[in-house]
DRENVEXSE-268680 format. One record per residue (C-alpha): x, y, z. Coordinates in steps of 0.2 Angstrom, whole numbers, plus 5000, padded with zeros to 4 digits. Layout:
N
<koldren><px>X</px><py>Y</py><pz>Z</pz></koldren>
...
This chain:
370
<koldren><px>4646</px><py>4827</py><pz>5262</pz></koldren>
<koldren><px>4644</px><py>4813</py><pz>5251</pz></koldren>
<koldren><px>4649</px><py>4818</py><pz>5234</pz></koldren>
<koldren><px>4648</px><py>4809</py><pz>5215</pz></koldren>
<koldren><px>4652</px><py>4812</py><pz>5197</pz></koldren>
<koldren><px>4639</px><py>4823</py><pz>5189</pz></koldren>
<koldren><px>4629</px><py>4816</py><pz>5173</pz></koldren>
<koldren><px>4631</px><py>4822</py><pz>5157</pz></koldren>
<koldren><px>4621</px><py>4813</py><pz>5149</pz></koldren>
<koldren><px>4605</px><py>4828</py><pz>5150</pz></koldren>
<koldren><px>4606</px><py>4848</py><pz>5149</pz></koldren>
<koldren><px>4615</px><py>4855</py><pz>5163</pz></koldren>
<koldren><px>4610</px><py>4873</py><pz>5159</pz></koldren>
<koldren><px>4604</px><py>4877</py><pz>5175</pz></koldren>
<koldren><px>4620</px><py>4870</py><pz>5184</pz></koldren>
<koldren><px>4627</px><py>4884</py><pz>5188</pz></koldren>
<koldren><px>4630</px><py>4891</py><pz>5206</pz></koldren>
<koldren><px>4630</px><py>4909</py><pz>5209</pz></koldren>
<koldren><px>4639</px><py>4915</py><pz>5226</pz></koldren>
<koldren><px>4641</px><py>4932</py><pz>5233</pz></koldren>
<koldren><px>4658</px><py>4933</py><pz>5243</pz></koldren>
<koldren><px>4668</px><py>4916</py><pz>5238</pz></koldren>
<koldren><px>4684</px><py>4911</py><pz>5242</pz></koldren>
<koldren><px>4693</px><py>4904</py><pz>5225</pz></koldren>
<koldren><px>4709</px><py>4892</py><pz>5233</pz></koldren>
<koldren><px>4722</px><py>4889</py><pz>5221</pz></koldren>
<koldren><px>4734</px><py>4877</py><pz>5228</pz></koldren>
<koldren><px>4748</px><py>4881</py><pz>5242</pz></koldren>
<koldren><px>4763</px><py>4889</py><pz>5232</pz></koldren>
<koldren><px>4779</px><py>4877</py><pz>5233</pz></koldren>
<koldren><px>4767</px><py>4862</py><pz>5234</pz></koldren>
<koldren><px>4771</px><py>4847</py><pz>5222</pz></koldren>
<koldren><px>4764</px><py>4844</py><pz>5207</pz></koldren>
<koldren><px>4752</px><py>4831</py><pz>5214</pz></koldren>
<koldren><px>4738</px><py>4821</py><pz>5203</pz></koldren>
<koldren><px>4726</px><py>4825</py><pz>5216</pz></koldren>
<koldren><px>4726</px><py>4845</py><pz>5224</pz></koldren>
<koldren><px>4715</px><py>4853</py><pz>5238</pz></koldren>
<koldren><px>4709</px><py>4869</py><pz>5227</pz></koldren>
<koldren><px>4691</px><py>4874</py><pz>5222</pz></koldren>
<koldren><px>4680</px><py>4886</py><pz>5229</pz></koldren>
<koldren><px>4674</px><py>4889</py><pz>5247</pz></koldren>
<koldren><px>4656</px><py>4897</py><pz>5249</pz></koldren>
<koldren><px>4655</px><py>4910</py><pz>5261</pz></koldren>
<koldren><px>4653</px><py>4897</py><pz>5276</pz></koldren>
<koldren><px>4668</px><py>4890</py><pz>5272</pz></koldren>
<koldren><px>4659</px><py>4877</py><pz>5263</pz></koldren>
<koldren><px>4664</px><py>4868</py><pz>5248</pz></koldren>
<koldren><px>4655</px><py>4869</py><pz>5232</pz></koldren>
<koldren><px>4653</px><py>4853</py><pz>5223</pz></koldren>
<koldren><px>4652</px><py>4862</py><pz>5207</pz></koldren>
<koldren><px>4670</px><py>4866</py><pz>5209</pz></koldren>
<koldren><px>4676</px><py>4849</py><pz>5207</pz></koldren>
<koldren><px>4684</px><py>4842</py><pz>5192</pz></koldren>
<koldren><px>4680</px><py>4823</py><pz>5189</pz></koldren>
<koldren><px>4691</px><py>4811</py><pz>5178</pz></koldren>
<koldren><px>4679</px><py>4797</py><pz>5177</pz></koldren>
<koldren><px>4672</px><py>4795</py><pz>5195</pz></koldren>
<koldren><px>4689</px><py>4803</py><pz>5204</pz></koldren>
<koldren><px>4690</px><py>4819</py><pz>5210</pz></koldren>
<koldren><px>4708</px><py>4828</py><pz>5202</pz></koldren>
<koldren><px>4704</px><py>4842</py><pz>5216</pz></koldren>
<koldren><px>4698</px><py>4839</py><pz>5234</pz></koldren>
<koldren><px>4691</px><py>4852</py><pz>5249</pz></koldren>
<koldren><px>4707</px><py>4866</py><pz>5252</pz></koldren>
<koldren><px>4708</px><py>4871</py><pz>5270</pz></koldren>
<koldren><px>4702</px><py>4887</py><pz>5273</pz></koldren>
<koldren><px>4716</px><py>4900</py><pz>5271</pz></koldren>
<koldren><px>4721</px><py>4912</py><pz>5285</pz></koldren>
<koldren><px>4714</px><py>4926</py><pz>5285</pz></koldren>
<koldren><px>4730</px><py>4939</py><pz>5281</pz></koldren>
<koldren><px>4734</px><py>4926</py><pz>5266</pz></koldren>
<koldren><px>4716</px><py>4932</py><pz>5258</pz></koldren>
<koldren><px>4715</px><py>4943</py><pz>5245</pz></koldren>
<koldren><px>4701</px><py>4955</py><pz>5240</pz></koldren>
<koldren><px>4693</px><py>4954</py><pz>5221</pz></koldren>
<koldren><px>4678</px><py>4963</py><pz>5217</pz></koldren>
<koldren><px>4668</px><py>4960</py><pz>5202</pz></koldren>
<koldren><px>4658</px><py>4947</py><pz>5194</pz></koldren>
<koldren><px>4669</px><py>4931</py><pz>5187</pz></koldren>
<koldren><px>4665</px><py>4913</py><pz>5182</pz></koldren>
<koldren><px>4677</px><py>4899</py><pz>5190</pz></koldren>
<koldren><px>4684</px><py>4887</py><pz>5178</pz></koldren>
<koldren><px>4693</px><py>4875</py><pz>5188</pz></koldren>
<koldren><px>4711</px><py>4869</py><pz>5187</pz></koldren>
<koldren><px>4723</px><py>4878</py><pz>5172</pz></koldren>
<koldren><px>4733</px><py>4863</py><pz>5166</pz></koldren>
<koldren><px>4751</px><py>4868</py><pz>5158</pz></koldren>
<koldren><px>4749</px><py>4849</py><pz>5148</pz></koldren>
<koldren><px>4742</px><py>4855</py><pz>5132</pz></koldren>
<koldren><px>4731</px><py>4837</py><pz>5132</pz></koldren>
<koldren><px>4723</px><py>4841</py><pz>5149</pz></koldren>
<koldren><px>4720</px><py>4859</py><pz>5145</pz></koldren>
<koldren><px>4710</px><py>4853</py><pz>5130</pz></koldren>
<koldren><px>4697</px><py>4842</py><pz>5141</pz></koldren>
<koldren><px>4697</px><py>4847</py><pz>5158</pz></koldren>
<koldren><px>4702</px><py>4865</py><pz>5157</pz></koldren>
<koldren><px>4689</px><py>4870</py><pz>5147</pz></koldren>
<koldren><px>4675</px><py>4859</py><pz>5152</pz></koldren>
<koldren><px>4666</px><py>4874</py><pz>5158</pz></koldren>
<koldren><px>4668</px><py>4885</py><pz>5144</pz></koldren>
<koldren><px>4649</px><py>4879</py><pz>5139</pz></koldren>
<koldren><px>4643</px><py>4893</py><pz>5153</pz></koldren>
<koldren><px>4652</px><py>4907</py><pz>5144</pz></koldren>
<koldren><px>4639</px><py>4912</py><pz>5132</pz></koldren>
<koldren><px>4626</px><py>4911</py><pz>5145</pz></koldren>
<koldren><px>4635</px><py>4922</py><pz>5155</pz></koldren>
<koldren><px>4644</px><py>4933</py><pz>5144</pz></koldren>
<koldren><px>4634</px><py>4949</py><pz>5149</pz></koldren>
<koldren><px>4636</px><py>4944</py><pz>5169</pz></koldren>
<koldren><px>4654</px><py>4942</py><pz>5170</pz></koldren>
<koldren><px>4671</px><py>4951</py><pz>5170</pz></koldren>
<koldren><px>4681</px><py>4937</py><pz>5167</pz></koldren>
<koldren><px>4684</px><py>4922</py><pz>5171</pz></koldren>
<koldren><px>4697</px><py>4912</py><pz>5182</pz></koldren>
<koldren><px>4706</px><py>4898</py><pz>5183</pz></koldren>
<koldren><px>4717</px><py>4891</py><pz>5199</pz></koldren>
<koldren><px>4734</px><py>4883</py><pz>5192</pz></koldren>
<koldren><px>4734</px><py>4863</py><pz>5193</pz></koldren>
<koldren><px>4749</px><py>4867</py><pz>5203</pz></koldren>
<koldren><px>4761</px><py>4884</py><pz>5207</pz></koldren>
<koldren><px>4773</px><py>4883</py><pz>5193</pz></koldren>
<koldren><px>4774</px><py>4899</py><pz>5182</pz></koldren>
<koldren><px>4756</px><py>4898</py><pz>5183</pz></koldren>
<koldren><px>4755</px><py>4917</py><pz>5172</pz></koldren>
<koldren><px>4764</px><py>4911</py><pz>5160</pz></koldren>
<koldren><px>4752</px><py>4895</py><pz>5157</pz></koldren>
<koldren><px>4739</px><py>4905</py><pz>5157</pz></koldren>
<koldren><px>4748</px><py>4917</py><pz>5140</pz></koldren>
<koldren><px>4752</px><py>4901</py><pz>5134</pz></koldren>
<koldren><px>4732</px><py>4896</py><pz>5132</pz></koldren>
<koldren><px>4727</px><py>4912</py><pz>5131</pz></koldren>
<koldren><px>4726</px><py>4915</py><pz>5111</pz></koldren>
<koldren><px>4719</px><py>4896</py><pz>5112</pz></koldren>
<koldren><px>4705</px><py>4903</py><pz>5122</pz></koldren>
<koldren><px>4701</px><py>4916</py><pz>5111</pz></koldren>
<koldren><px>4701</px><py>4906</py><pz>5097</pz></koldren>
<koldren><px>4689</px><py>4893</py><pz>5103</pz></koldren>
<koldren><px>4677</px><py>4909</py><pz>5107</pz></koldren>
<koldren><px>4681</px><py>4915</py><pz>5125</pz></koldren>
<koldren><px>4681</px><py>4932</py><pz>5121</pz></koldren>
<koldren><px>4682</px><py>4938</py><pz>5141</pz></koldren>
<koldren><px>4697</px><py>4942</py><pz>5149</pz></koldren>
<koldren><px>4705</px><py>4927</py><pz>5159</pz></koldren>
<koldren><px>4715</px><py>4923</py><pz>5174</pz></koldren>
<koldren><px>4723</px><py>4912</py><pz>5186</pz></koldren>
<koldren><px>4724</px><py>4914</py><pz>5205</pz></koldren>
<koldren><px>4736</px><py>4914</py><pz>5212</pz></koldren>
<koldren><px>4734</px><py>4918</py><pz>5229</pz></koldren>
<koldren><px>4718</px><py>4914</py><pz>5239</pz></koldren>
<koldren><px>4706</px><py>4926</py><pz>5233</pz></koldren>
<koldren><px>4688</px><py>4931</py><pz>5238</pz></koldren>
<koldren><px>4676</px><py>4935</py><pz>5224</pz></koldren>
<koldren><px>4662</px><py>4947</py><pz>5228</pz></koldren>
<koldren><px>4654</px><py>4937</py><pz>5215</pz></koldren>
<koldren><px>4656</px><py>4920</py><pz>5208</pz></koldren>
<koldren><px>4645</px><py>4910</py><pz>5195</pz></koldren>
<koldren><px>4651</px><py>4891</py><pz>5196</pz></koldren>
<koldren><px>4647</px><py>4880</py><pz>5182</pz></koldren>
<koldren><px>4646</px><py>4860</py><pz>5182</pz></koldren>
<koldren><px>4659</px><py>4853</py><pz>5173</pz></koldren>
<koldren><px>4651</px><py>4848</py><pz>5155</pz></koldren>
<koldren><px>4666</px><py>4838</py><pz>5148</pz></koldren>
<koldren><px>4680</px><py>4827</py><pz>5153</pz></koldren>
<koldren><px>4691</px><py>4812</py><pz>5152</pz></koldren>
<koldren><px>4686</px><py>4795</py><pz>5148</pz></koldren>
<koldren><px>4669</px><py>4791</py><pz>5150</pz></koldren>
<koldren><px>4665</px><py>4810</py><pz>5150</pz></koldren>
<koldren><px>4671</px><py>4812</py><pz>5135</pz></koldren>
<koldren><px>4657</px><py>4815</py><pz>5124</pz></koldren>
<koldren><px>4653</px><py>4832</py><pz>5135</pz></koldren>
<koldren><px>4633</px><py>4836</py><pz>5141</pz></koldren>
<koldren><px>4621</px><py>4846</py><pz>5128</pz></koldren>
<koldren><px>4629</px><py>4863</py><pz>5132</pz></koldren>
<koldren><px>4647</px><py>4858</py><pz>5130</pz></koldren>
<koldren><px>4641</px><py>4851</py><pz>5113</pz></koldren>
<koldren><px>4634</px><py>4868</py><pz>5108</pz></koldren>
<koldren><px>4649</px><py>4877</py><pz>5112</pz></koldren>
<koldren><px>4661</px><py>4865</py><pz>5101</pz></koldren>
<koldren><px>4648</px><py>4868</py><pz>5088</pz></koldren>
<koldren><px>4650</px><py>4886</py><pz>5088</pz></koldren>
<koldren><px>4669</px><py>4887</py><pz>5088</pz></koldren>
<koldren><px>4670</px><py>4887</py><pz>5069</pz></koldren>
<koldren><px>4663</px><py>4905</py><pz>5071</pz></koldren>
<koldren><px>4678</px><py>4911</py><pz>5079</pz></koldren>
<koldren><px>4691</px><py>4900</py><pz>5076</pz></koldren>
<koldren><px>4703</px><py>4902</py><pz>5059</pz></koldren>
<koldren><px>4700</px><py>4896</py><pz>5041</pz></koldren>
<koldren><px>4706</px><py>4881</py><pz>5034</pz></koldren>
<koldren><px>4724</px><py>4881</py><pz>5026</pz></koldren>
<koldren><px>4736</px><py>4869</py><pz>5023</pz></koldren>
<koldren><px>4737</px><py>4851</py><pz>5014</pz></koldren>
<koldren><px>4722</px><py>4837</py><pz>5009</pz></koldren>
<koldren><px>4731</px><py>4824</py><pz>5019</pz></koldren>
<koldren><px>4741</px><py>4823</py><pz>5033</pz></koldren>
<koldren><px>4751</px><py>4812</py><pz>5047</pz></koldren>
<koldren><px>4751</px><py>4818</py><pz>5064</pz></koldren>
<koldren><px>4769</px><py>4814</py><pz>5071</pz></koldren>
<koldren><px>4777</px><py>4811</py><pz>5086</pz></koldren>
<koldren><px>4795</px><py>4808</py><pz>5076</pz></koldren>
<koldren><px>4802</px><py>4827</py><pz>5079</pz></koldren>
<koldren><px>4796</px><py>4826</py><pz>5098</pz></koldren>
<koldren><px>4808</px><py>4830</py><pz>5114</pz></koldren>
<koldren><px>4815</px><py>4813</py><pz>5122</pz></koldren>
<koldren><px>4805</px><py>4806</py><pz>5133</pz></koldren>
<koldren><px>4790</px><py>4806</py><pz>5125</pz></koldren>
<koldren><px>4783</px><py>4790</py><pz>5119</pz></koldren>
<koldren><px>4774</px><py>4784</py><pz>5102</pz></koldren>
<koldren><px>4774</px><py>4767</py><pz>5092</pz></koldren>
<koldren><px>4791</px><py>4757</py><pz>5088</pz></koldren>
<koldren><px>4795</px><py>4759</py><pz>5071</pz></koldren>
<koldren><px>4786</px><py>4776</py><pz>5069</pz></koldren>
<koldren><px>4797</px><py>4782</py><pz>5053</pz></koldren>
<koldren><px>4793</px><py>4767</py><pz>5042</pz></koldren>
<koldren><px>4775</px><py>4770</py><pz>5045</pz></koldren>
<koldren><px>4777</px><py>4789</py><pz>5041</pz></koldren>
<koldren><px>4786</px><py>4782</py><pz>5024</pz></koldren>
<koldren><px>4771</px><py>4775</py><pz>5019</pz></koldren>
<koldren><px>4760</px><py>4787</py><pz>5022</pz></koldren>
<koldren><px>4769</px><py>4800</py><pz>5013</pz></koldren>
<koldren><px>4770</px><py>4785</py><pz>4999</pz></koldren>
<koldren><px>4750</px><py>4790</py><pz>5001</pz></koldren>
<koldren><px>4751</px><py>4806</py><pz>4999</pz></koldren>
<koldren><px>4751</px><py>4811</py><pz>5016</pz></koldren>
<koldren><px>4761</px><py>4827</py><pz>5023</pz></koldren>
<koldren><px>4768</px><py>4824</py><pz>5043</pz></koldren>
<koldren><px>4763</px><py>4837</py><pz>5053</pz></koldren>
<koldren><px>4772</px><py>4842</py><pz>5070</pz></koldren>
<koldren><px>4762</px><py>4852</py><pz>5081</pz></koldren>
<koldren><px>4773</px><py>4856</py><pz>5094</pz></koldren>
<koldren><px>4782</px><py>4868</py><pz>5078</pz></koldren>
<koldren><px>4766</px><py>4877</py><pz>5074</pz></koldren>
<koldren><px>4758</px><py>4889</py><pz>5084</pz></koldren>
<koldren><px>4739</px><py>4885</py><pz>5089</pz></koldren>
<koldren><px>4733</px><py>4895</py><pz>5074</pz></koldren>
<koldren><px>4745</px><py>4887</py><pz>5063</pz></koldren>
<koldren><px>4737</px><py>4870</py><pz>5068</pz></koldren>
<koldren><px>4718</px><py>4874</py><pz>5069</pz></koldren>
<koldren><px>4721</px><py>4881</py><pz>5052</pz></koldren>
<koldren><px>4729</px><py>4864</py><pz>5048</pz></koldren>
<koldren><px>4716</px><py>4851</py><pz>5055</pz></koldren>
<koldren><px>4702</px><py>4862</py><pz>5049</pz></koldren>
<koldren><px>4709</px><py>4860</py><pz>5031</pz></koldren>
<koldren><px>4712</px><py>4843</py><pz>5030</pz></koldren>
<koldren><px>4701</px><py>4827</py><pz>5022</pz></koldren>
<koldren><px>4710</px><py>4815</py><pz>5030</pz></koldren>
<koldren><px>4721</px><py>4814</py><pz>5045</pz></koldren>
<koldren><px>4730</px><py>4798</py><pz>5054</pz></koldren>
<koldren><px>4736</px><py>4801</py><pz>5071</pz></koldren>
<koldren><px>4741</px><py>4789</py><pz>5085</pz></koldren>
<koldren><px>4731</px><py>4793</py><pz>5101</pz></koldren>
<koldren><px>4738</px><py>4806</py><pz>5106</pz></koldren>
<koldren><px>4730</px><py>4827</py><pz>5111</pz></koldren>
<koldren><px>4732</px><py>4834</py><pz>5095</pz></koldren>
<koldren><px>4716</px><py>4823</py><pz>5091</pz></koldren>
<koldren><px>4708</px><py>4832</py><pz>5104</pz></koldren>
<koldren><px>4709</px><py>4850</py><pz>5094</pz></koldren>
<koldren><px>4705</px><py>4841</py><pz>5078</pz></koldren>
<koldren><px>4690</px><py>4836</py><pz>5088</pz></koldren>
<koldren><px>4684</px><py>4854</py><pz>5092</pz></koldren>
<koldren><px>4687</px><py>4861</py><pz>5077</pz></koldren>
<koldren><px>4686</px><py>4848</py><pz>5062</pz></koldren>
<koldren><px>4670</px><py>4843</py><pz>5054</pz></koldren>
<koldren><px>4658</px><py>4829</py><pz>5046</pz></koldren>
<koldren><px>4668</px><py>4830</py><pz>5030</pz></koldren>
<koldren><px>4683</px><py>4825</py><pz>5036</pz></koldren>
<koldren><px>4690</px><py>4806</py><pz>5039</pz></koldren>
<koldren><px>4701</px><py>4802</py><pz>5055</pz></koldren>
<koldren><px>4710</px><py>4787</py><pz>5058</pz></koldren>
<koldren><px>4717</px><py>4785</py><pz>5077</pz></koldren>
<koldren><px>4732</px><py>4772</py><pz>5079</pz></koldren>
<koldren><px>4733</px><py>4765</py><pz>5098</pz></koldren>
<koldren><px>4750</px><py>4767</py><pz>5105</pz></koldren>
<koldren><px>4747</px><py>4762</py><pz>5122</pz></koldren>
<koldren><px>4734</px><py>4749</py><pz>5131</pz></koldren>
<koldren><px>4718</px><py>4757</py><pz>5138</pz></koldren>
<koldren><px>4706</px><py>4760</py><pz>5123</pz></koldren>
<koldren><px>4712</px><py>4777</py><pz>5121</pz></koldren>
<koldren><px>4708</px><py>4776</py><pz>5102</pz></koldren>
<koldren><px>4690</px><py>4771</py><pz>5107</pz></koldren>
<koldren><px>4687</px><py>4787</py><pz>5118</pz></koldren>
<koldren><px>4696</px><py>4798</py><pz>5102</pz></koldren>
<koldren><px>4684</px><py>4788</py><pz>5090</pz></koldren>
<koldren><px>4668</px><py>4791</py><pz>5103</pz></koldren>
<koldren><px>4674</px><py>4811</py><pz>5107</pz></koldren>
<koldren><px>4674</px><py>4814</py><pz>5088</pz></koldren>
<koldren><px>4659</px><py>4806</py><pz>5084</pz></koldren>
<koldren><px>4650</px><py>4817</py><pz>5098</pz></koldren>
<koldren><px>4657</px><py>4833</py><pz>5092</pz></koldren>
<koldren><px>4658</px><py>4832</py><pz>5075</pz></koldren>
<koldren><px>4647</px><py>4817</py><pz>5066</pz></koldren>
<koldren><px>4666</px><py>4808</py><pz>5062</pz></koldren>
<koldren><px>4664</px><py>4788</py><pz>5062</pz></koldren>
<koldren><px>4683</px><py>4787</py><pz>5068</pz></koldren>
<koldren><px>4694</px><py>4772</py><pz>5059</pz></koldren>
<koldren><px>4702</px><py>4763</py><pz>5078</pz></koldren>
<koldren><px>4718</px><py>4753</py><pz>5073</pz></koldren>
<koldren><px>4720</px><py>4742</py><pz>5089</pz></koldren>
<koldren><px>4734</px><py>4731</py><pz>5084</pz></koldren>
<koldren><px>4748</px><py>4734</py><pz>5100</pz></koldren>
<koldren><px>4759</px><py>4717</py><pz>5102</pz></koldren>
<koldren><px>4767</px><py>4723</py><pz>5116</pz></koldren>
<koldren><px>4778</px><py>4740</py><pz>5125</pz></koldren>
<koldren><px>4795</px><py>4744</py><pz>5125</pz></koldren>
<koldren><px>4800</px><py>4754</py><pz>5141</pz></koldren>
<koldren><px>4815</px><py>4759</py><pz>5148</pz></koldren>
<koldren><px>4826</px><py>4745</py><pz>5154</pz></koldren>
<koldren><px>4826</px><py>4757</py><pz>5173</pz></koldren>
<koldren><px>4805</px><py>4753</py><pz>5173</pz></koldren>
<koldren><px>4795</px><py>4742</py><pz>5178</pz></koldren>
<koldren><px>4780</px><py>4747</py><pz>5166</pz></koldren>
<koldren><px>4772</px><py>4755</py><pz>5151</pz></koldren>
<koldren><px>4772</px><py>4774</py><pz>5155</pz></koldren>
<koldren><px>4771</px><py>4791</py><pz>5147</pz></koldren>
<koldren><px>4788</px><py>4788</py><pz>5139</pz></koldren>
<koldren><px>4784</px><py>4770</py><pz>5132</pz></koldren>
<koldren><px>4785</px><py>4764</py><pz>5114</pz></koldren>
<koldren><px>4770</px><py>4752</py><pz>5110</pz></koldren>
<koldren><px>4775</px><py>4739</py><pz>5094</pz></koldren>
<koldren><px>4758</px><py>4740</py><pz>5083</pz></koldren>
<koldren><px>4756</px><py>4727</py><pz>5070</pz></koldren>
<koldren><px>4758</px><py>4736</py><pz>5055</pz></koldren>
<koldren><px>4752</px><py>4723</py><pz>5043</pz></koldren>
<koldren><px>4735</px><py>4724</py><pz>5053</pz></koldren>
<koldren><px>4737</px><py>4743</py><pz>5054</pz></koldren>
<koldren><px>4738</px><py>4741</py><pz>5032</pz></koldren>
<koldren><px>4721</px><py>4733</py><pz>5034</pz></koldren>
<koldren><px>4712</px><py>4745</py><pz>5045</pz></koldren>
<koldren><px>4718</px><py>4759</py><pz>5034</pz></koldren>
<koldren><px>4715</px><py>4751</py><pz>5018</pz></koldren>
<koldren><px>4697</px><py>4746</py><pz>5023</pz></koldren>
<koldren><px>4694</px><py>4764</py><pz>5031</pz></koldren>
<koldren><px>4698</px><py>4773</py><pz>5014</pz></koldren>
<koldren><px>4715</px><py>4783</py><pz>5020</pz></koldren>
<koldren><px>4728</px><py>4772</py><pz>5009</pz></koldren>
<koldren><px>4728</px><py>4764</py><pz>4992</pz></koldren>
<koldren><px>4743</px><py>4754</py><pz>4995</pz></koldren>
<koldren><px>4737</px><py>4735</py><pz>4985</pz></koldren>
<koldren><px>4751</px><py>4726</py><pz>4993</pz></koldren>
<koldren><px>4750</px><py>4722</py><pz>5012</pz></koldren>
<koldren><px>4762</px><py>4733</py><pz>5023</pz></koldren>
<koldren><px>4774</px><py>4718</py><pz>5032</pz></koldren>
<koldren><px>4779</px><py>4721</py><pz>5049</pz></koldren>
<koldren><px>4795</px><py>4725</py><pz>5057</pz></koldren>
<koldren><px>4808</px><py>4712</py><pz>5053</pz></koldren>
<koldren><px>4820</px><py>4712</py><pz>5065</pz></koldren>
<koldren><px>4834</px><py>4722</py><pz>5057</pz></koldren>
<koldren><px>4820</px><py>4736</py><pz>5058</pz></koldren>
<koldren><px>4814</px><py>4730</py><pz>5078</pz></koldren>
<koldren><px>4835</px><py>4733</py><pz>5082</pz></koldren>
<koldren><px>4837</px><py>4748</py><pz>5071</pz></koldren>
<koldren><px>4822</px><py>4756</py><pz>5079</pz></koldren>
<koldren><px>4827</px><py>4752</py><pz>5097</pz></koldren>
<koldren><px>4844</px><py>4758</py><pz>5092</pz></koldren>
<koldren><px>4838</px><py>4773</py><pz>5087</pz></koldren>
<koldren><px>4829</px><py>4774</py><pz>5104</pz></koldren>
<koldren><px>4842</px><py>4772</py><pz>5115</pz></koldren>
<koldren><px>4851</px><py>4786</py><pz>5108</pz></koldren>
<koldren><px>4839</px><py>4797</py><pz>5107</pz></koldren>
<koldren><px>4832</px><py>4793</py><pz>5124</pz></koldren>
<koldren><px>4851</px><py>4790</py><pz>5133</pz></koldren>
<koldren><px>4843</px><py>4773</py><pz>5139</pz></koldren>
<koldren><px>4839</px><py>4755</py><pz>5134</pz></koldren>
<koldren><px>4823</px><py>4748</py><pz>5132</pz></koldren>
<koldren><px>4817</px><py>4732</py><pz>5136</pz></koldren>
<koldren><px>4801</px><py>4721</py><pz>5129</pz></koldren>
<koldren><px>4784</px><py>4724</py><pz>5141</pz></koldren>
<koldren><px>4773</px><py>4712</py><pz>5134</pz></koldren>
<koldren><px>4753</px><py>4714</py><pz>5138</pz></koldren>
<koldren><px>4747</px><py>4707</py><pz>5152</pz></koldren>
C-alpha cells in the first residue's frame, strides 16, 4: 500500500472511517521512546487504516503494528473515536494530539468516548490526567482514554488528521472551526495587558536565547509582565494569553495555546531561538486561527551547545541580535524604547555563558550557522 500525506487544504468532513470490530495497537510495553512507533488501528482483516496515521510533514510519526497475538487482545465494546498518538511533550500534544478533535462535534452523539494510544509506554494514565482538564477546556467534553493494551473496538470512527506540524500547520476547514469554537468552553480572560513569555525559570536542559534576562529587562522597562507557564496550571494560562494585548514569546509551545485561544485583537511577536523558520510556521498558525499578522524576529547569529555535542539541539542557546530584535519590535508596535537596544558586549556574552554552565553543569561552545 502506497501511502501519502493527506491534504488540508479543502473540507475533510467526510474523512472519517467507521469500522465495526477494530484492533486499536498501542505500542509494545517496554519499547523505547522511539520517534517513529508501529501503533494505529488494524481493521478487522488485519489491515491498516491509513486514516490512523499521523504525518509531520510528509513522515509518518506511526507505521503498520504487527498484528497482536490473540491472548494479548482485549475486548472493548461501545462506540469510540481514535485520536492517534497521546504525547506526554505538552508542544506535541498541542498539534498532533489533538489534530482530530475537528470530528468530535460531528460525532458527539455516536460516541462514548474517545481514545488515544500512548506515543510510547511510560505512565501512559498519568499523561492522559495530565491533558485531561486541557481537553476539556478546549471543548472535548466526552470521556477520554489511552490504550494501553491491544484492544478491539466493536466500533470505531477514524478521522483524518486535520492539523499538524510544519507545513500542516494551518489545519483543514474543520480543524479551523473547532479552534474557532473553543472560546465557548474555554476560561475568561484574566491577567496583565502585556506580557513576556519566558523560558529563564525553566528546568536545565532546556534551551532559549543567550542573554534571555537582559532581553526580559527591557521588556519589563516596557511594561511587560514575564509569564512562566510551566508554574501555572492550563487554566491559569488560557486565562492569561486570552487576557493579554500583547505577547512576545521566543518560539516556543506556549505560542501554540495562545494560538487556539487568543484572538484578532491581540498582537504577538515570536523571537526565533533556533534555525528552521519556526517563527514563520507560529506567525502562519496564528494567522490561520485567529486573523494575527504575527511580528517574526529572525535575527540568530549563531548557537551555543554544549561543549560534549556536536550540534544545535533541544538544549541549545541561539545568540539573537538584539539590536535587530529592538527594530523588529519597535516597528511591530510592542516597545516604545527611542534608543536602539545594543547587543551583548562581551562582559554580558561571558556572564551569560557563565551563568549557563552553572546552571546546565556543562560548558558550551560557539555553533555558528552553517
Amino acid at each position: 500500500m502506497t501511502l501519502s500525506a493527506p491534504s488540508l487544504a479543502d473540507s475533510i468532513s467526510d474523512k472519517i472511517d467507521v469500522l465495526d470490530n477494530a484492533l486499536v495497537v498501542p505500542p509494545p510495553k517496554g519499547d523505547a521512546n522511539r520517534s517513529v512507533q508501529k501503533s494505529g488501528v488494524l481493521d478487522a482483516d488485519g489491515n491498516f487504516v491509513a486514516n490512523s496515521i499521523t504525518w509531520r510533514n510528509t513522515n509518518q510519526i506511526n507505521l503498520e503494528p504487527p498484528m497482536p497475538a490473540a491472548e494479548d487482545i482485549v475486548e472493548l465494546k461501545g462506540r469510540y473515536m481514535f485520536a492517534g498518538p497521546l504525547f506526554g511533550h505538552f508542544g506535541h500534544f498541542l498539534v498532533e494530539s489533538i489534530c482530530r478533535f475537528w470530528a468530535v462535534d460531528q460525532l458527539r452523539d455516536k460516541i462514548d468516548g474517545v481514545v488515544w494510544v500512548p506515543k510510547f509506554q511510560n505512565r501512559p494514565q498519568h499523561v492522559l490526567n495530565v491533558f485531561k482538564p486541557l481537553s476539556e477546556m478546549l471543548g472535548i467534553d466526552v470521556p477520554l482514554f489511552n490504550i494501553e493494551d491491544p484492544t478491539r473496538v466493536e466500533k470505531l470512527y477514524v478521522p483524518q488528521q486535520g492539523f499538524g506540524m510544519f507545513d500542516m500547520i494551518e489545519g483543514a476547514p474543520e480543524f479551523r472551526d473547532f479552534v474557532n469554537r473553543i472560546s465557548d468552553h474555554a476560561p475568561a480572560p484574566k491577567g496583565p495587558e502585556k506580557i513576556y513569555v519566558s523560558r529563564t525559570q525553566l528546568p536545565p536542559q532546556r534551551g532559549s536565547i543567550l542573554g534571555e534576562k537582559f532581553l526580559e529587562e527591557k521588556l519589563e522597562a516596557e511594561g511587560y509582565v514575564p509569564f512562566h507557564p510551566q508554574k501555572h496550571n492550563f487554566q491559569e494560562q488560557i486565562e492569561a494569553y486570552r487576557a493579554a494585548r500583547y505577547i512576545v514569546s521566543t518560539d516556543c509551545s506556549p505560542l501554540h495555546l495562545a494560538a487556539l485561544v487568543g484572538d484578532a485583537d491581540q498582537k504577538v511577536a515570536c523571537i526565533a531561538r533556533r534555525a528552521g523558520n519556526l517563527d514563520q510556521y507560529f506567525a502562519r498558525q496564528m494567522k490561520a486561527f485567529q486573523g494575527i499578522e504575527t511580528t517574526t524576529v529572525s535575527a540568530l547569529l549563531r548557537n551555543w551547545i554544549p561543549e560534549s555535542d556536536n550540534r544545535p539541539s533541544r538544549v541549545s542557546f541561539g545568540e539573537v541580535d538584539f539590536t535587530v530584535m529592538y527594530e523588529r519590535l519597535k516597528e511591530g508596535g510592542f516597545i516604545e524604547d527611542s534608543t536602539p537596544w545594543q547587543h551583548l558586549d562581551d562582559d554580558q556574552r561571558k556572564e551569560s555563558l557563565a551563568e549557563l554552565e552553572v546552571s546546565q553543569k556543562q560548558a558550551f561552545k560557539p555553533f555558528e550557522r552553517k
